[in-house]
C-alpha atoms as one frame of an Amber mdcrd trajectory, in Angstrom:
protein
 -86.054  38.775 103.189 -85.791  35.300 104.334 -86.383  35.338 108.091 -83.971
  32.791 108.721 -81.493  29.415 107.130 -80.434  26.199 108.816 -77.433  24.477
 107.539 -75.519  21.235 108.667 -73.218  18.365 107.660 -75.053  15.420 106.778
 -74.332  13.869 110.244 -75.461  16.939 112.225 -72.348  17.285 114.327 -72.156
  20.717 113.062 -75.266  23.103 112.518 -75.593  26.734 112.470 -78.375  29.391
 111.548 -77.913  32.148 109.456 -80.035  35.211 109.534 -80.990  38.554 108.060
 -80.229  37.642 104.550 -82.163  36.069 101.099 -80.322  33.957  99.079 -80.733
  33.819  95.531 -77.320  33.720  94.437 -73.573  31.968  95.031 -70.512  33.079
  94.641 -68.606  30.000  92.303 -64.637  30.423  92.789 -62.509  28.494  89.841
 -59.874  27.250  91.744 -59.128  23.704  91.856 -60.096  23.006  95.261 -63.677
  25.038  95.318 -64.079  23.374  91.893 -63.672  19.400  93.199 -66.161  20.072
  95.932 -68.549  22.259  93.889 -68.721  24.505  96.588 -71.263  27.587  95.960
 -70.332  30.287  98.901 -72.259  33.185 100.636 -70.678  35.746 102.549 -72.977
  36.510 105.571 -72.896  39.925 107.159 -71.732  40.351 110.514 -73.721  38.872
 112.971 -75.785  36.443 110.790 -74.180  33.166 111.156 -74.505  31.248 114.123
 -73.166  27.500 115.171 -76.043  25.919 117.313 -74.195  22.748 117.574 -70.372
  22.270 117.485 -69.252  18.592 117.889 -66.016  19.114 117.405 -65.921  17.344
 114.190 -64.991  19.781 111.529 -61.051  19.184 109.511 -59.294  21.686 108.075
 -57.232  21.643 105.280 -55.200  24.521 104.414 -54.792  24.851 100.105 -52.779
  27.699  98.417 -55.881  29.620  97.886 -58.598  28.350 100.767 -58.886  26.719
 104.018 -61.610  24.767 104.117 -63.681  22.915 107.004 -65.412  19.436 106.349
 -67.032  17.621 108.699 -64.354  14.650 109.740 -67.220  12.369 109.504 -69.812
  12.758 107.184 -67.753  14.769 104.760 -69.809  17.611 104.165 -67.831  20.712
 103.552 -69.515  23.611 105.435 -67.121  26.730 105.872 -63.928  28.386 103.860
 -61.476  31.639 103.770 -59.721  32.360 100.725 -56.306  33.392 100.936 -56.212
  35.126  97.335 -58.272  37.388  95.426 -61.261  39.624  96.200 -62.315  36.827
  98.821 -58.965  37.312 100.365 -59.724  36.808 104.559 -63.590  36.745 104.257
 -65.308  33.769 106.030 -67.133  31.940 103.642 -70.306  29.292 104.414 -70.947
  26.694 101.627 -74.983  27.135 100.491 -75.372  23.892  99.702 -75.274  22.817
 103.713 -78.527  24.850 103.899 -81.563  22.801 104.162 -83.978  25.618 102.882
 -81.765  26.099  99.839 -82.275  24.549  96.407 -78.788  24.700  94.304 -80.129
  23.919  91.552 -82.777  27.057  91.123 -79.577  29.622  92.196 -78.174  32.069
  90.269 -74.499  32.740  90.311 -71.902  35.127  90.237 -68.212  33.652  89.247
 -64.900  34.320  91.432 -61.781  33.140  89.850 -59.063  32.832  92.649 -55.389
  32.652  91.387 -54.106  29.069  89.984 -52.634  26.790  92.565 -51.325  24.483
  90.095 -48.432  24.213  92.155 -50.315  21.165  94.331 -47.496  18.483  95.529
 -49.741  15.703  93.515 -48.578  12.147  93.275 -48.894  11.596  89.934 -50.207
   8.440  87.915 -47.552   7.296  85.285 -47.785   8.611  82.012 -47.511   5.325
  80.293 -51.048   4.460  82.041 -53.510   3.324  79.798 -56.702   5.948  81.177
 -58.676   7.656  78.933 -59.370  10.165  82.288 -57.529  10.634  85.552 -59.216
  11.693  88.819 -58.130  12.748  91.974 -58.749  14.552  95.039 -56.818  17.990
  95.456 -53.640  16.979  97.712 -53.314  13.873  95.153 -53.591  11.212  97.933
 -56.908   9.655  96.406 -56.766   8.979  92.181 -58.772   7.568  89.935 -58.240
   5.833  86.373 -60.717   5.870  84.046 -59.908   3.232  81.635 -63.224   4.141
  78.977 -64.265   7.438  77.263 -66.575   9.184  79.522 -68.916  10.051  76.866
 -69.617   6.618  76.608 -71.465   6.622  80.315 -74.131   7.976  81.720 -73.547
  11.115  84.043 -76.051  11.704  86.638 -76.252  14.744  88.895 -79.039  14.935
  91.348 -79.572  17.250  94.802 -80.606  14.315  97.164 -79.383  15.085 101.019
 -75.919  13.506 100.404 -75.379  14.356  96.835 -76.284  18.121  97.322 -73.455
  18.690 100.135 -71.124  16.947  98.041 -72.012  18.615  94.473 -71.269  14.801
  93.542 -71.540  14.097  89.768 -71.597  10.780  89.191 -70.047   8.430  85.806
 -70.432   4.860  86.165 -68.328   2.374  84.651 -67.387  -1.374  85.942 -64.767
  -2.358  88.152 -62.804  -3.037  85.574 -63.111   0.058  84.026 -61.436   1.859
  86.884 -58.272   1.758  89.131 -58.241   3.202  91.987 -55.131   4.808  93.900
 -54.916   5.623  97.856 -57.999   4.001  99.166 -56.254   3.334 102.665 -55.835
   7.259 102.449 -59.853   7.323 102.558 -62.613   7.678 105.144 -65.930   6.188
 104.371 -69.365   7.564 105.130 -72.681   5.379 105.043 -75.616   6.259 106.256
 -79.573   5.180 105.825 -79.698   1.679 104.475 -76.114   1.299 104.199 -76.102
   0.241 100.791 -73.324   2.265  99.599 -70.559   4.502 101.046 -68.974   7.699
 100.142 -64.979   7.791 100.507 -63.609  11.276 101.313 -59.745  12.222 101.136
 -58.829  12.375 105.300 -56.411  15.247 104.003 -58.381  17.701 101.912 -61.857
  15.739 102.533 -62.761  15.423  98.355 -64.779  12.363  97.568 -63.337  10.891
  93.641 -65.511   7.719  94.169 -68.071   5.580  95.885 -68.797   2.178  97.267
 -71.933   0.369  96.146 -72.883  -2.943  98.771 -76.589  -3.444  97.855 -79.323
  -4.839 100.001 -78.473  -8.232 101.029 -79.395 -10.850  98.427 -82.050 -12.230
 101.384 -84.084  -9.303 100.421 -84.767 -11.117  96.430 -86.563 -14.132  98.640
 -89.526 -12.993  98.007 -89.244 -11.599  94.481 -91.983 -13.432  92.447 -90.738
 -15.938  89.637 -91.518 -13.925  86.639 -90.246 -11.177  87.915 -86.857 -12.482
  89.798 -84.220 -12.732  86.819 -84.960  -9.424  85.840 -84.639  -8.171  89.188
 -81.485  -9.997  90.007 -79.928  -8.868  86.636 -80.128  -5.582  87.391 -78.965
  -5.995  90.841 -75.858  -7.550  89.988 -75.017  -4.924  87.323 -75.531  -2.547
  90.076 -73.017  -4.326  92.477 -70.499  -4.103  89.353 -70.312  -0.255  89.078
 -67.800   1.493  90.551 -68.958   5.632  90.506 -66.502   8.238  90.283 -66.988
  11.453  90.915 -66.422  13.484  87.544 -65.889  16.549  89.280 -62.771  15.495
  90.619 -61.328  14.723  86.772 -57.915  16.667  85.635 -59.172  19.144  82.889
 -62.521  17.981  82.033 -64.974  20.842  81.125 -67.865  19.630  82.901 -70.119
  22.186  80.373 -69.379  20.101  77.484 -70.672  16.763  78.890 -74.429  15.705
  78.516 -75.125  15.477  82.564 -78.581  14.185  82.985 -79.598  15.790  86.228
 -82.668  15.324  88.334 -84.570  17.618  90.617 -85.619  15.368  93.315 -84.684
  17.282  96.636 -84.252  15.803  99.935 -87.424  14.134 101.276 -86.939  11.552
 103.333 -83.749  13.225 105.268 -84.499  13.298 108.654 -81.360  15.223 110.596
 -80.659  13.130 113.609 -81.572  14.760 117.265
């Protein structure tokens, strides 16, 4: 038995400990909202979880069959209680805020909540030309994607950001893509600053990204040879505009070829 967990959003203004328990497995609800953020829960026993730090920065967002807490800043969804089901009034904490936890090697066991497909979504127009339509699960934030996604690459890896958010990534162009709601967003960048993460400020799900790239200054020095190469890639880079493909209305994500890459979270370093 694992002698104790640490969990936080990404921006540390909320961390907590969680004690007298092993986890080897998640508990994977089906309904829409759980399913957007990828969330895999653990119920912990009385008297095992613990905030050490409370910032105040944690949202709520009350759905038909959760309420769910994201941090207000970074994103990261951390706790929920489901209103429906066998989960019905049970706090919840979302694994994948735990440092010493690797989603990828969990097992599972599946909770299907009842449908909410009763959302108050802002629809796109019918006539709209997208092969695939995104959005987050109150239906301020869409997406359009104007290609088949089989023709993209789809990346999944467990990096400190990408883990919190389960993000899967596509990425077309710019022009691939239209994009709905954006002043509805809030944007998290952290590191480098060389791209940002937009989360819903209603229900806090993240349907795309930002990429800004190092400033071209950094290239200065980029031997000759080497530089159009280099620069060729960067600027295909800065033309990609990443959606997040969990986020897309009735896509099965088990029948897509997602390419995914154990790589953990070295480097993370929570801040004091």
């Amino acid at each position: 038995m694992s002698s104790g967990y640490h969990g936080n959003c990404h921006c540390g203004r909320f961390r907590f400990e969680l004690t007298g328990v092993e986890i080897t497995e998640a508990i994977v609800c089906k309904c829409t909202l759980c399913a957007k953020k990828g969330y895999l829960w653990i119920r912990p026993i009385t008297g095992s979880f613990n905030v050490t730090r409370d910032e105040g920065s944690l949202t709520s967002y009350k759905a038909p069959t959760l309420t769910d807490q994201f941090c207000g800043h970074c994103g990261t969804g951390v706790l929920g209680e489901h209103s429906l089901g066998s989960l019905n009034g049970q706090q919840l904490v979302n694994i994948r805020a735990i440092q010493e936890v690797n989603p990828f090697k969990l097992g599972s066991s599946i909770h299907v909540a009842a449908p909410d497909d009763e959302r108050p979504l802002k629809r796109i127009s019918e006539s709209s030309p997208a092969l695939h339509k995104a959005s987050c699960h109150c239906g301020q934030v869409q997406a359009e994607l104007l290609v088949p996604i089989t023709d993209l690459e789809i990346k999944e890896d467990n990096c400190s950001s990408c883990v919190r958010d389960a993000y899967i990534g596509v990425y077309p162009t710019k022009d691939q893509v239209k994009i709905h709601g954006r002043e509805n967003t809030f944007e998290y960048k952290y590191g480098q600053k060389f791209s940002g993460t937009l989360y819903c400020k209603i229900c806090g799900v993240t349907v795309f990204r930002n990429i800004y790239g190092p400033p071209l200054s950094v290239f200065d020095k980029v031997p000759a040879d080497r530089k159009e190469r280099v620069m060729a890639a960067y600027w295909k880079n800065m033309a990609m505009q990443p959606l997040n493909v969990r986020t897309f209305d009735g896509l099965d994500l088990e029948s897509l070829k997602i390419e995914r890459t154990d790589e953990g979270t070295e480097g993370y370093v929570l801040p004091p």
